[in-house]
Backbone as a printed PyTorch tensor [residue, N CA C, xyz], in Angstrom:
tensor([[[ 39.9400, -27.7580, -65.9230],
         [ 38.8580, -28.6510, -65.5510],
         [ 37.5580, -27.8710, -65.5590]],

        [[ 36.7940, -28.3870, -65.9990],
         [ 35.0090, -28.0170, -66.2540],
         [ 34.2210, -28.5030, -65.0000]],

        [[ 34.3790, -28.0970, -63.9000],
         [ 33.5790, -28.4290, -62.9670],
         [ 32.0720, -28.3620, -63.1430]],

        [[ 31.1000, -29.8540, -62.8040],
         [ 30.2900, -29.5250, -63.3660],
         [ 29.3960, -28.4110, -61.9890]],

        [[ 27.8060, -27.7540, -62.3420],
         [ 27.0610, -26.5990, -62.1510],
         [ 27.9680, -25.5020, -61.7790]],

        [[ 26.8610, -24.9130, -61.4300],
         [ 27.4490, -23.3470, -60.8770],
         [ 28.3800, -22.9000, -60.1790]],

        [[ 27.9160, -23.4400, -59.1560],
         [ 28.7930, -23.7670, -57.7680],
         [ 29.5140, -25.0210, -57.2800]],

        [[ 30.8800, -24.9270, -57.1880],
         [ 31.5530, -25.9180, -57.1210],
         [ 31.1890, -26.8850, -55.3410]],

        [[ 30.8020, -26.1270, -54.3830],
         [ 30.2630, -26.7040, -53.2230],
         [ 28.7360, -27.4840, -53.9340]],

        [[ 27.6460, -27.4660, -54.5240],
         [ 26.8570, -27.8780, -55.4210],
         [ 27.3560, -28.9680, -55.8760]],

        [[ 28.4060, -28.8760, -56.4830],
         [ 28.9160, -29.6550, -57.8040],
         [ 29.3050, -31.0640, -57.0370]],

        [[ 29.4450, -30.5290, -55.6610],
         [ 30.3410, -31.8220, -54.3970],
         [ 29.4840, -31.8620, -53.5340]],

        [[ 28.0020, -32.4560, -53.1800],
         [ 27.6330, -32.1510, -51.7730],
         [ 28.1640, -32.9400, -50.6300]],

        [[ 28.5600, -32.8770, -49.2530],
         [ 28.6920, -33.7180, -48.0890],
         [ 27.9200, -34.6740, -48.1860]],

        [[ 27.0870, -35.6810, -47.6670],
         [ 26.6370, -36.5930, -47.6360],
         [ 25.3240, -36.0810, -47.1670]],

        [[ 25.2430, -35.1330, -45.9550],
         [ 23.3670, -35.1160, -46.0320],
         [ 22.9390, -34.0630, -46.2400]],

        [[ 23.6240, -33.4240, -47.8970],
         [ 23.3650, -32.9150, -48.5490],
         [ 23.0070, -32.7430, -49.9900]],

        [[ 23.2260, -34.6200, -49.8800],
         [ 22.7620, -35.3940, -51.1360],
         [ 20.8790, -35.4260, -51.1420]],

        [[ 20.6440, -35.7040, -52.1480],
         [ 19.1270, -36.1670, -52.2010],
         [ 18.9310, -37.4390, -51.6940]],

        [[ 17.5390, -37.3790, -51.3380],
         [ 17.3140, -38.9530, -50.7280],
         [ 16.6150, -39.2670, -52.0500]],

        [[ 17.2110, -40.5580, -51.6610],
         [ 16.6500, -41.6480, -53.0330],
         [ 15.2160, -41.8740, -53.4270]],

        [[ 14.3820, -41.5160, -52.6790],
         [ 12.8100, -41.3380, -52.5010],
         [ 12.8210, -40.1280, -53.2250]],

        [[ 13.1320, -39.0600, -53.4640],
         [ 12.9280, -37.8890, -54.1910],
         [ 13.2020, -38.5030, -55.6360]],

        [[ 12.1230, -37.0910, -56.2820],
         [ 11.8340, -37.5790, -57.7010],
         [ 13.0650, -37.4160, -58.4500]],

        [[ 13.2470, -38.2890, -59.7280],
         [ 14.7740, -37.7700, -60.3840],
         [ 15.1150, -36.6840, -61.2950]],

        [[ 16.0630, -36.0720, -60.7980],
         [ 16.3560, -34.9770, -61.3890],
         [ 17.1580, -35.1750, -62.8470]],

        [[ 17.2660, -33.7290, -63.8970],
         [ 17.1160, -34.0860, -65.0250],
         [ 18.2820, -34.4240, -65.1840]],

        [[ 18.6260, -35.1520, -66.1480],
         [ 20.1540, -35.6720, -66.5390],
         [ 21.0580, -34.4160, -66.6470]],

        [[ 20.8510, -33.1370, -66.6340],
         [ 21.5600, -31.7940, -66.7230],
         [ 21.9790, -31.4460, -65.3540]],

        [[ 21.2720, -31.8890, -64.2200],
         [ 22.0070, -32.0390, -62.7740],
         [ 22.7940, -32.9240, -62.4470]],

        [[ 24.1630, -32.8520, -62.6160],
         [ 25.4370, -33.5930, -61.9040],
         [ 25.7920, -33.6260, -60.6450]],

        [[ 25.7120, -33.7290, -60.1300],
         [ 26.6430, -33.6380, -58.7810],
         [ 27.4670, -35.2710, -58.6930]],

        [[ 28.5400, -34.9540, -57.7040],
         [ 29.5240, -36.1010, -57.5010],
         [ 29.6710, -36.2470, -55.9830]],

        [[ 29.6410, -36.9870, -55.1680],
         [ 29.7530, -37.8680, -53.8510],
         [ 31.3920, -37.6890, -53.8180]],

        [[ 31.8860, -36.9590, -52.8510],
         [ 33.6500, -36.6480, -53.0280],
         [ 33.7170, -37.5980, -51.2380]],

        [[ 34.4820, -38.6740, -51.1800],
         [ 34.3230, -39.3330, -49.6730],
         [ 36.1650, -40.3190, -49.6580]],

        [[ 36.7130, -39.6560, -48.8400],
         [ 37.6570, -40.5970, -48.6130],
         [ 37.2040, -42.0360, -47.5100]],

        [[ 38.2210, -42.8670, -48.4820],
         [ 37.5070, -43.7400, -47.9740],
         [ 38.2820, -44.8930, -46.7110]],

        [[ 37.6850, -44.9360, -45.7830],
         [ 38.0880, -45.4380, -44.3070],
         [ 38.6990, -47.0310, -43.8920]],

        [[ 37.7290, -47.7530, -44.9740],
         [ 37.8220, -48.7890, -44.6350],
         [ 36.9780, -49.7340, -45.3360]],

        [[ 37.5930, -50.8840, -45.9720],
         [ 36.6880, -51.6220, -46.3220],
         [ 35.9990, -52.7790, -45.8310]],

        [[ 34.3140, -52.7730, -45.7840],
         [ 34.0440, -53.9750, -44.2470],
         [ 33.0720, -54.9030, -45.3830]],

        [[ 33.3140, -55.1290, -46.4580],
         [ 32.7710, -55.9770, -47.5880],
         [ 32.7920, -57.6090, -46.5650]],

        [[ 31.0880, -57.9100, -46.1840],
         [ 31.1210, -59.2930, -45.8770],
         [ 29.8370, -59.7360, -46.9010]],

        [[ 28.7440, -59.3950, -47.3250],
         [ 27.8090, -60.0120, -47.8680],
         [ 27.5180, -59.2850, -48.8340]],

        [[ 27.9720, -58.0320, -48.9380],
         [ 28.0220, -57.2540, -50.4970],
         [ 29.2070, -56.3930, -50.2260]],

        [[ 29.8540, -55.8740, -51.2230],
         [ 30.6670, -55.0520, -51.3240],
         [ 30.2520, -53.9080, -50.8540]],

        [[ 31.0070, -53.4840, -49.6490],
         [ 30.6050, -52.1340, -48.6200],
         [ 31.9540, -51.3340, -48.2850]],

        [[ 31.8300, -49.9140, -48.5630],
         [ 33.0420, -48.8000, -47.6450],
         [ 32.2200, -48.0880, -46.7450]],

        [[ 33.2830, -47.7180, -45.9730],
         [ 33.0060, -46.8210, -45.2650],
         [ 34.0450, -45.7320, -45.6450]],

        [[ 32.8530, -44.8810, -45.8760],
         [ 33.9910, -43.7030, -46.1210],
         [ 33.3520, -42.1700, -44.9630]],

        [[ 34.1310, -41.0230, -45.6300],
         [ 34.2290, -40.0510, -44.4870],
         [ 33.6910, -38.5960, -45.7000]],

        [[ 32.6670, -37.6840, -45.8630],
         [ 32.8870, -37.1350, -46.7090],
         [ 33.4010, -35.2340, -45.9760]],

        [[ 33.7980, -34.6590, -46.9300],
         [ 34.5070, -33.0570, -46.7060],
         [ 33.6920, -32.5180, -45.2690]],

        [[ 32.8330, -32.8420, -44.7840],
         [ 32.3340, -32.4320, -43.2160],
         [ 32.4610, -33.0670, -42.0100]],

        [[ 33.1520, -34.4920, -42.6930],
         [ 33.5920, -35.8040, -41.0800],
         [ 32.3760, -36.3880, -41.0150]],

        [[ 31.7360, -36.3670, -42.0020],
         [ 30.8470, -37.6040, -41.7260],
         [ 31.2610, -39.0590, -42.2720]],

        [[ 30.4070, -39.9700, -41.4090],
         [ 31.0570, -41.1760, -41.8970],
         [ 30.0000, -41.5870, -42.2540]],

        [[ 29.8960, -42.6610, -43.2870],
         [ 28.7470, -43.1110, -43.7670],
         [ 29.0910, -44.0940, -44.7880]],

        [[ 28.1310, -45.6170, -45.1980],
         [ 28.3970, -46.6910, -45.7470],
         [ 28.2020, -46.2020, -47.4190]],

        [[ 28.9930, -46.9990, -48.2810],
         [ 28.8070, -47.1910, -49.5280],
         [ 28.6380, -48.4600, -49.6290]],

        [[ 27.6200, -49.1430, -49.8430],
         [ 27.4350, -50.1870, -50.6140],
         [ 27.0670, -50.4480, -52.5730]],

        [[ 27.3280, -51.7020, -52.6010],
         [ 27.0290, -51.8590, -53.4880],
         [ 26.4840, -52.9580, -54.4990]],

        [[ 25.2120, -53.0740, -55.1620],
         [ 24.7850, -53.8560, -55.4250],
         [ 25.7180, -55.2030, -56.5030]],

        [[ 26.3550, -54.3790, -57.2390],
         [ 26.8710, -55.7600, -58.4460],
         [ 28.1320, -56.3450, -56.7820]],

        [[ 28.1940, -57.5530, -57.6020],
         [ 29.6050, -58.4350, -57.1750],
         [ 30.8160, -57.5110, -57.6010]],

        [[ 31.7520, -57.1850, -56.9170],
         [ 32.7210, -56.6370, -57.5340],
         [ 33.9160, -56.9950, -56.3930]],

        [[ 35.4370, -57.0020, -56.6400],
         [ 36.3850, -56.5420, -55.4770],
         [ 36.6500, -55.1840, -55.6020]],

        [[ 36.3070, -54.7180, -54.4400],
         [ 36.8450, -53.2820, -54.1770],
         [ 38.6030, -52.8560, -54.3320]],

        [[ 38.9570, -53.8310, -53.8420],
         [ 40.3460, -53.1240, -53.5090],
         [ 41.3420, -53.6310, -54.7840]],

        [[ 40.8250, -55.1420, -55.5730],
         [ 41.2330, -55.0400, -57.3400],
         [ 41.0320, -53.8800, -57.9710]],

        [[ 39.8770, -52.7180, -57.5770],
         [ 39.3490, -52.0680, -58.6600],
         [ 40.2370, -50.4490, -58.0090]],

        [[ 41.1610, -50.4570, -56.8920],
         [ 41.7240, -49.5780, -56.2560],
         [ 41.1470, -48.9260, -55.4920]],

        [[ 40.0910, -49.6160, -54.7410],
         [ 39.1860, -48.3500, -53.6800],
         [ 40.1700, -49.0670, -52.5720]],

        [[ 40.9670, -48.2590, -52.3120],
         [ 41.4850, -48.7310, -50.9670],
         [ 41.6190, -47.6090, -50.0220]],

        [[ 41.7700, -48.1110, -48.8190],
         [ 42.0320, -46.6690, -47.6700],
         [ 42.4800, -45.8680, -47.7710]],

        [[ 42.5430, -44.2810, -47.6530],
         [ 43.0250, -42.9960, -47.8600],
         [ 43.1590, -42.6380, -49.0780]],

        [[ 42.2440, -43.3830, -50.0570],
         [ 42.3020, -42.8070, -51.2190],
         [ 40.5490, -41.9380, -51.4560]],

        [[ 39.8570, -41.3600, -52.7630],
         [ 39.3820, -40.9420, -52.6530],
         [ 37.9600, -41.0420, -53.7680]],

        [[ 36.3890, -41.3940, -53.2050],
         [ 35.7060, -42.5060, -54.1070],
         [ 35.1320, -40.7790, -54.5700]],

        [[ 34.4570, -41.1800, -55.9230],
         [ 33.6740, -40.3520, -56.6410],
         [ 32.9320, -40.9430, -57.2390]],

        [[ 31.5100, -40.8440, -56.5860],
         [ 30.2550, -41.4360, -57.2270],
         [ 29.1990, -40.2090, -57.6800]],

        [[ 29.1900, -40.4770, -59.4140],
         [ 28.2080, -39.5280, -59.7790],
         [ 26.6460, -39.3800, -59.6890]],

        [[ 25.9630, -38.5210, -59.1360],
         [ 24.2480, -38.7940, -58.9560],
         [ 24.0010, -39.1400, -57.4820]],

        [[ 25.3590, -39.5040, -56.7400],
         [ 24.8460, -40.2480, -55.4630],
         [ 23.5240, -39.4850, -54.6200]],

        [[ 23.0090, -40.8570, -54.0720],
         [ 21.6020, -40.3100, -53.7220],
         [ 21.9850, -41.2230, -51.9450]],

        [[ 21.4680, -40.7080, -51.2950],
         [ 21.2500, -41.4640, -49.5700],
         [ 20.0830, -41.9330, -49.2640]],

        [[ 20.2970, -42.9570, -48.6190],
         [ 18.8370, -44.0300, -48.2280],
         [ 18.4150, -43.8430, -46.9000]],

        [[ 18.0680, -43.4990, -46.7050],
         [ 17.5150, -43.0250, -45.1130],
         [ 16.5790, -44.4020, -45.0770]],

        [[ 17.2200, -45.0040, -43.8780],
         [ 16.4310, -46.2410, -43.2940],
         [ 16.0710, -45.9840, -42.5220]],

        [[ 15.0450, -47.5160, -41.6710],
         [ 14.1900, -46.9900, -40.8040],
         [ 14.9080, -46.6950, -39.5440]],

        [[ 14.3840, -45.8160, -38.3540],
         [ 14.5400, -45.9080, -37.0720],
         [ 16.0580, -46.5490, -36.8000]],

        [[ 16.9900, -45.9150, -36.2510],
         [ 17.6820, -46.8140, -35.6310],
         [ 19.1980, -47.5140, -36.4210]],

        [[ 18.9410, -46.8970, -37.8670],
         [ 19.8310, -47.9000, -38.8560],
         [ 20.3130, -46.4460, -39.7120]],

        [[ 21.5380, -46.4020, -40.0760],
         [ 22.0670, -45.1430, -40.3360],
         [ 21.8290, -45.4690, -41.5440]],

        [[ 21.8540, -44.3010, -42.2090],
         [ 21.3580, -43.4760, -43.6690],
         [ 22.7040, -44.0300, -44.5740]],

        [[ 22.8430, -44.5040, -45.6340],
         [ 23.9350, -45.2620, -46.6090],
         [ 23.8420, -44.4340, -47.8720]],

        [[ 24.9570, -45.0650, -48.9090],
         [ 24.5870, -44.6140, -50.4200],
         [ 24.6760, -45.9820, -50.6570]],

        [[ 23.7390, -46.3200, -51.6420],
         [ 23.8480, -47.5860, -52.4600],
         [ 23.9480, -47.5820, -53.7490]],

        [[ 24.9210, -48.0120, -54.4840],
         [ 25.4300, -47.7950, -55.6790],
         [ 24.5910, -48.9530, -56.3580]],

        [[ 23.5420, -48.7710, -57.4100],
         [ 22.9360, -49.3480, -57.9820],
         [ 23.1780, -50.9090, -58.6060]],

        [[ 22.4660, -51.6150, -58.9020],
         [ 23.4920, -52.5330, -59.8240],
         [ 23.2890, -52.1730, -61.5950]],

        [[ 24.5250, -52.3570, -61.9040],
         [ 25.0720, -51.8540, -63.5360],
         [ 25.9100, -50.2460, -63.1930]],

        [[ 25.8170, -49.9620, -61.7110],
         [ 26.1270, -48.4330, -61.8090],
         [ 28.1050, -48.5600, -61.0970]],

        [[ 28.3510, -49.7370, -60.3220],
         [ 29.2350, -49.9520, -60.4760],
         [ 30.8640, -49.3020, -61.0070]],

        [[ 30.3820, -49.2550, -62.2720],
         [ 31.3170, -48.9250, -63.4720],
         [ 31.5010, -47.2470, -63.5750]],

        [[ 30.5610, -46.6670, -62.7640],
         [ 30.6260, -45.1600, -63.5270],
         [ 31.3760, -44.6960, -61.7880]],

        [[ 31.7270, -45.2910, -60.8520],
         [ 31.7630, -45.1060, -59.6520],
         [ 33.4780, -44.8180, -59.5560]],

        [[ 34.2720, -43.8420, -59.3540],
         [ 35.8380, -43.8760, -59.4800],
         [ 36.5130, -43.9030, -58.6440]],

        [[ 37.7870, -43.7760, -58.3710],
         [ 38.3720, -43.9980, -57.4780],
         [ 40.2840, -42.7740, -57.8070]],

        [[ 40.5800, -42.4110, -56.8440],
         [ 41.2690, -41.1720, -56.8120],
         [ 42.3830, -41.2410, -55.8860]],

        [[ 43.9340, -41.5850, -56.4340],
         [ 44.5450, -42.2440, -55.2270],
         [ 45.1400, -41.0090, -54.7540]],

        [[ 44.0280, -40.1650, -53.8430],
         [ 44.7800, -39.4670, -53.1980],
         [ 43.7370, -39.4620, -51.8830]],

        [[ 44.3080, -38.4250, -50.9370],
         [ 43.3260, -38.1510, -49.4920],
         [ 42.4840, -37.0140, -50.5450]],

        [[ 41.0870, -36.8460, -49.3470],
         [ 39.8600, -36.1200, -50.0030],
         [ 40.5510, -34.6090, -49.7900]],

        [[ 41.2320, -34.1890, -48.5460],
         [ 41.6370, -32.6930, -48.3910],
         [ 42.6440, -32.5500, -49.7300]],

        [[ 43.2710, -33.3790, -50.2450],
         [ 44.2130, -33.1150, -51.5910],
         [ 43.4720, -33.1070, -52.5590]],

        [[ 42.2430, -34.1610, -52.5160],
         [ 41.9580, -34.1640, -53.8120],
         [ 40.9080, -32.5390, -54.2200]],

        [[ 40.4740, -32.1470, -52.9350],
         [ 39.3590, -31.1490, -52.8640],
         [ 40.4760, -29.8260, -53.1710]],

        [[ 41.6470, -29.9530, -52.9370],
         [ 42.3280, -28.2860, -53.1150],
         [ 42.8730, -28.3120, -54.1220]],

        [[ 43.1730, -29.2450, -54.9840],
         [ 43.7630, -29.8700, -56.4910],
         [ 42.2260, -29.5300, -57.1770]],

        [[ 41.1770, -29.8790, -56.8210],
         [ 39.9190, -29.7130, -57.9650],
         [ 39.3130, -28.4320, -57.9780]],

        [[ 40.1530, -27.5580, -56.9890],
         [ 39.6180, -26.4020, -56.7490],
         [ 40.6090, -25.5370, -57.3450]],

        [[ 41.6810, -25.9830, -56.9900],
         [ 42.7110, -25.2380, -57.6790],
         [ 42.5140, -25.3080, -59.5840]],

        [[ 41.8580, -26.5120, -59.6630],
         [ 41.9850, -26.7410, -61.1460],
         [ 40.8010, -26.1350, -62.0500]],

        [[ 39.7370, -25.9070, -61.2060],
         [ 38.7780, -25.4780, -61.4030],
         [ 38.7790, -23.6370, -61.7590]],

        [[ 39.6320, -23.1710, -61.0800],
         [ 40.2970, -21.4530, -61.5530],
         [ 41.5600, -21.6310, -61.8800]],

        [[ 41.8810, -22.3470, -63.0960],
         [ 43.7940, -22.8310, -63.5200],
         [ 43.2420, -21.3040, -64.4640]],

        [[ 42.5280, -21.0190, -64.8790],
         [ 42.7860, -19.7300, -66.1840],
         [ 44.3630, -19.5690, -66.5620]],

        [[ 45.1290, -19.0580, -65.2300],
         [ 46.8660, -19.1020, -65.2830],
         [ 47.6740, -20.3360, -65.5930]],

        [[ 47.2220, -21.3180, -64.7460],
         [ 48.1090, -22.8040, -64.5330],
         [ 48.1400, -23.0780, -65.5000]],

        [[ 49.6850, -23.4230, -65.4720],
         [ 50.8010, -23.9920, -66.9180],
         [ 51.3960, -23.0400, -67.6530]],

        [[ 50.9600, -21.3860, -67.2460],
         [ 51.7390, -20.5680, -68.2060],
         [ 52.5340, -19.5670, -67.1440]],

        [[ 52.8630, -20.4580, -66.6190],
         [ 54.0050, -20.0580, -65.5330],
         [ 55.0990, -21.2620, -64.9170]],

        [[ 56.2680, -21.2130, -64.6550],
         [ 56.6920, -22.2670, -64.0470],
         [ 56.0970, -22.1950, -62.9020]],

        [[ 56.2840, -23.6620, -62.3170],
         [ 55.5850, -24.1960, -61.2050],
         [ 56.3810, -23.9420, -60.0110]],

        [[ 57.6090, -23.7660, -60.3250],
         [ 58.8990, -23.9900, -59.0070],
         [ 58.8550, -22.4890, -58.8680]],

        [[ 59.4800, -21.4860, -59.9160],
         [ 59.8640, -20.3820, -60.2690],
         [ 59.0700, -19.3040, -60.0240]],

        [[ 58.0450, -19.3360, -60.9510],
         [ 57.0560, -18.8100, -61.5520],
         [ 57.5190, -17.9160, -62.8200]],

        [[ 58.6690, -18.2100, -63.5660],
         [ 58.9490, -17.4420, -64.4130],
         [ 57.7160, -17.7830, -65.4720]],

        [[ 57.2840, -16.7830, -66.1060],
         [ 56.6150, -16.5190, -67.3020],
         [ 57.0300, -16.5140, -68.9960]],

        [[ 58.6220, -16.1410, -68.9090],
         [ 59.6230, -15.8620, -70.0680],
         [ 59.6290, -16.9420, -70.3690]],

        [[ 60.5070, -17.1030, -71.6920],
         [ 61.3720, -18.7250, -72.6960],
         [ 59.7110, -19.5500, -72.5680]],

        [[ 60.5650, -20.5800, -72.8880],
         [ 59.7470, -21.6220, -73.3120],
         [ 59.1920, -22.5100, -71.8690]],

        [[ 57.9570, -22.7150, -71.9200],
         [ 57.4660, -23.5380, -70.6130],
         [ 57.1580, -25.3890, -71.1280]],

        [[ 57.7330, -25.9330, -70.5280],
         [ 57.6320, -27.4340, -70.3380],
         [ 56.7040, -27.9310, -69.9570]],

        [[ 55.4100, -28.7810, -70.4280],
         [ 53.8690, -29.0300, -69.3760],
         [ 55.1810, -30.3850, -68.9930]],

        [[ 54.2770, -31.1740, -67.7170],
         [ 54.8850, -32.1710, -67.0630],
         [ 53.9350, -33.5930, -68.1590]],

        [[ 54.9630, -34.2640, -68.6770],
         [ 54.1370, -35.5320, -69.5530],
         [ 53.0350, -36.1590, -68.9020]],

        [[ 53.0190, -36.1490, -67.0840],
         [ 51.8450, -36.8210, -66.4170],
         [ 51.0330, -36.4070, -66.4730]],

        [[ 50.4860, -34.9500, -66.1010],
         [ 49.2210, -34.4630, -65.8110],
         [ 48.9230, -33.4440, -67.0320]],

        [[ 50.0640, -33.0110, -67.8140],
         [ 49.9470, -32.0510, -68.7110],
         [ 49.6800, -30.3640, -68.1960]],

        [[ 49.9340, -30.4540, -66.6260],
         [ 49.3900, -29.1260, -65.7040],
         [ 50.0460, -28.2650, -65.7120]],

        [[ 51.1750, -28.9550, -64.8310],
         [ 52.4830, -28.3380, -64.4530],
         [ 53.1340, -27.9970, -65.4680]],

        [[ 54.0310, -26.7330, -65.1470],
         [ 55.0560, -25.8550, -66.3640],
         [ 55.5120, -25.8550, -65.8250]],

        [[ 57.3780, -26.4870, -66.3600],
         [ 58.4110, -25.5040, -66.0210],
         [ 59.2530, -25.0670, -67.0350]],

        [[ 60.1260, -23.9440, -66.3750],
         [ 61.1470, -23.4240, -67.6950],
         [ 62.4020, -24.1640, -67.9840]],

        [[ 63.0730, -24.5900, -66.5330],
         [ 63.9300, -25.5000, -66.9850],
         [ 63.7410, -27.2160, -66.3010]],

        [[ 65.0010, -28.0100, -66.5760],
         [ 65.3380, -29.1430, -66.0850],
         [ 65.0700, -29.1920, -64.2370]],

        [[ 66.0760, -27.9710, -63.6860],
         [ 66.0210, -27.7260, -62.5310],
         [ 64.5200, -27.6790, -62.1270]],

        [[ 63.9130, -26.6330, -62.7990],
         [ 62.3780, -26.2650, -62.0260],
         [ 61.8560, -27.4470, -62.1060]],

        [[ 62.1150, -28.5340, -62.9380],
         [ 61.2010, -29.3420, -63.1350],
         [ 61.3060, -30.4920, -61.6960]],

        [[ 63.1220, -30.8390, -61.7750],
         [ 63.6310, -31.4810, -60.4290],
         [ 63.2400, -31.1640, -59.3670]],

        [[ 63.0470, -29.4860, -58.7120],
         [ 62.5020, -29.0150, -57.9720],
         [ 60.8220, -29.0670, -57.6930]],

        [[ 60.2930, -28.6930, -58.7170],
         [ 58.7680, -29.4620, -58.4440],
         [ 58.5690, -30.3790, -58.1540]],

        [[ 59.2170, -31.3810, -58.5490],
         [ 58.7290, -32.7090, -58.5260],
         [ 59.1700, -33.3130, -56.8890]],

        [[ 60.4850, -32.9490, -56.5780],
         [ 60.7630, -33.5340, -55.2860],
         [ 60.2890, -32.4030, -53.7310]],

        [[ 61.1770, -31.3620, -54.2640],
         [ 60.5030, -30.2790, -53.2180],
         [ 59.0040, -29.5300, -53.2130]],

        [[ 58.5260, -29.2800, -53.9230],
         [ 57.5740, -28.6660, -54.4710],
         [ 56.0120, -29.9210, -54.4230]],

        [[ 56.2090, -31.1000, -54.0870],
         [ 55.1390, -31.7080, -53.9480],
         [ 54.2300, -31.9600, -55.4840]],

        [[ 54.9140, -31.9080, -56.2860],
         [ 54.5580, -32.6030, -57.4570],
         [ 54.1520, -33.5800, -57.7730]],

        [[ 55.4170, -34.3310, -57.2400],
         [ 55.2960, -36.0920, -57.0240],
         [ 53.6440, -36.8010, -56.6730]],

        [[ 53.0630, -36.3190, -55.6330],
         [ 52.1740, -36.7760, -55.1060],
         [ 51.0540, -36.1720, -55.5620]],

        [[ 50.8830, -35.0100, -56.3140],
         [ 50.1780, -34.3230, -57.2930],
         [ 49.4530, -35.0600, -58.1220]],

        [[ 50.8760, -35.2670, -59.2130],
         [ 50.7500, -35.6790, -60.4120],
         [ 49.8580, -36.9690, -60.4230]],

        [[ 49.1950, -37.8160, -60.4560],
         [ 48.9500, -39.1870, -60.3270],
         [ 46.8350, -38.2120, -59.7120]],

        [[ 47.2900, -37.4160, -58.8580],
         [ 45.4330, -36.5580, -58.4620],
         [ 45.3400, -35.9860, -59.3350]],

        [[ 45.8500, -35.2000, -59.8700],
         [ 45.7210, -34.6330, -61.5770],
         [ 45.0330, -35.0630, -62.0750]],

        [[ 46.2920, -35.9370, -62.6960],
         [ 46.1860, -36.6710, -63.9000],
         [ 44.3280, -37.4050, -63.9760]],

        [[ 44.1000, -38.1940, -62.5260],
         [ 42.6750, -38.4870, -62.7390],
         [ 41.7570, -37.5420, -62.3040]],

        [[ 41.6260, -36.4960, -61.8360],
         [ 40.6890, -35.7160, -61.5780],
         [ 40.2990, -35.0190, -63.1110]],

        [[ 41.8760, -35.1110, -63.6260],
         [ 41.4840, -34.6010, -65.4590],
         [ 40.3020, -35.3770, -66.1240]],

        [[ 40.9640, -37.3230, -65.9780],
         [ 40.3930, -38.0870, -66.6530],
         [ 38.9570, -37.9510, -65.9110]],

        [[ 38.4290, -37.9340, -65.0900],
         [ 36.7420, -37.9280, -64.6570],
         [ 36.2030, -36.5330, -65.1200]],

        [[ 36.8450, -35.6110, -64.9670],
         [ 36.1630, -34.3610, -65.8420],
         [ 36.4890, -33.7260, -66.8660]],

        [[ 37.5940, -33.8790, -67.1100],
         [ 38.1760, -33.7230, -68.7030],
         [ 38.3980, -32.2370, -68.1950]]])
């Protein structure tokens, strides 16, 4: 995985460590991504989460288009990724939100895992240099290594290592954060 800038804490800020939306826009060569598991959905007059981001903050996602949230899989304990997110600091009295634009909707993802999995999976994936040229169960290096057909991550050497990853080894619940943390950053 190609994490995007320098620094992978950068690459993810907490929430009030995003830019406020009043600041001027930065160049399309600055990425950052909004990493927030999400709490709960309280959608009454626009589509709204509440989510929680990597420091325990809690804070609203709204969003301008019509959409169902939980058709599109943002559901509880899974994990939202909004690229560019910016925070609205309202007036006096009314807590600070992200508002997902309208047309922006679509670029906004969703990650069916918790944020502490998805954050040690994107970190882990982010220094793989090794990962896949080792079994996963084993760690043998020798014969021939097997990637796993889901995520393409995981190696093993045999049938067993593979049985073993998958049930003991916490694979299972892996594979599926992988697989999309691949598809949003390739």
């Amino acid at each position: 995985m190609s994490a995007p800038g320098t620094d992978l804490l950068s690459a993810f800020p907490a929430f009030y460590e995003l830019p406020p939306s009043s600041a001027p826009s930065s160049s399309d060569e600055d990425t950052w991504y909004l990493l927030a598991q999400i709490k709960e959905n309280m959608t009454l007059t626009k589509p709204t989460l509440i989510v929680t981001d990597r420091k325990g903050v809690d804070f609203a996602v709204t969003f301008d288009d019509a959409l169902d949230l939980k058709a599109r899989g943002f559901r509880k304990g899974r994990t939202l990724v909004a690229p560019r997110a910016t925070r609205e600091d309202r007036e006096e009295g009314k807590k600070a939100i992200v508002r997902i634009g309208r047309g922006c909707a679509g670029d906004v993802k969703v990650i069916p895992g918790g944020l502490e999995q998805v954050s040690e999976l994107a970190f882990l994936l982010a220094g793989s240099d090794g990962l896949g040229q080792k079994c996963a169960a084993c760690g043998a290096t020798e014969g021939s290594l097997s990637k796993c057909t889901g995520c393409a991550t995981a190696a093993y050497c045999s049938k067993d290592c593979q049985v073993k990853g998958w049930s003991e080894l916490g694979h299972k619940s892996n594979c599926k954060v992988i697989r999309s943390i691949r598809d949003i950053w390739g």
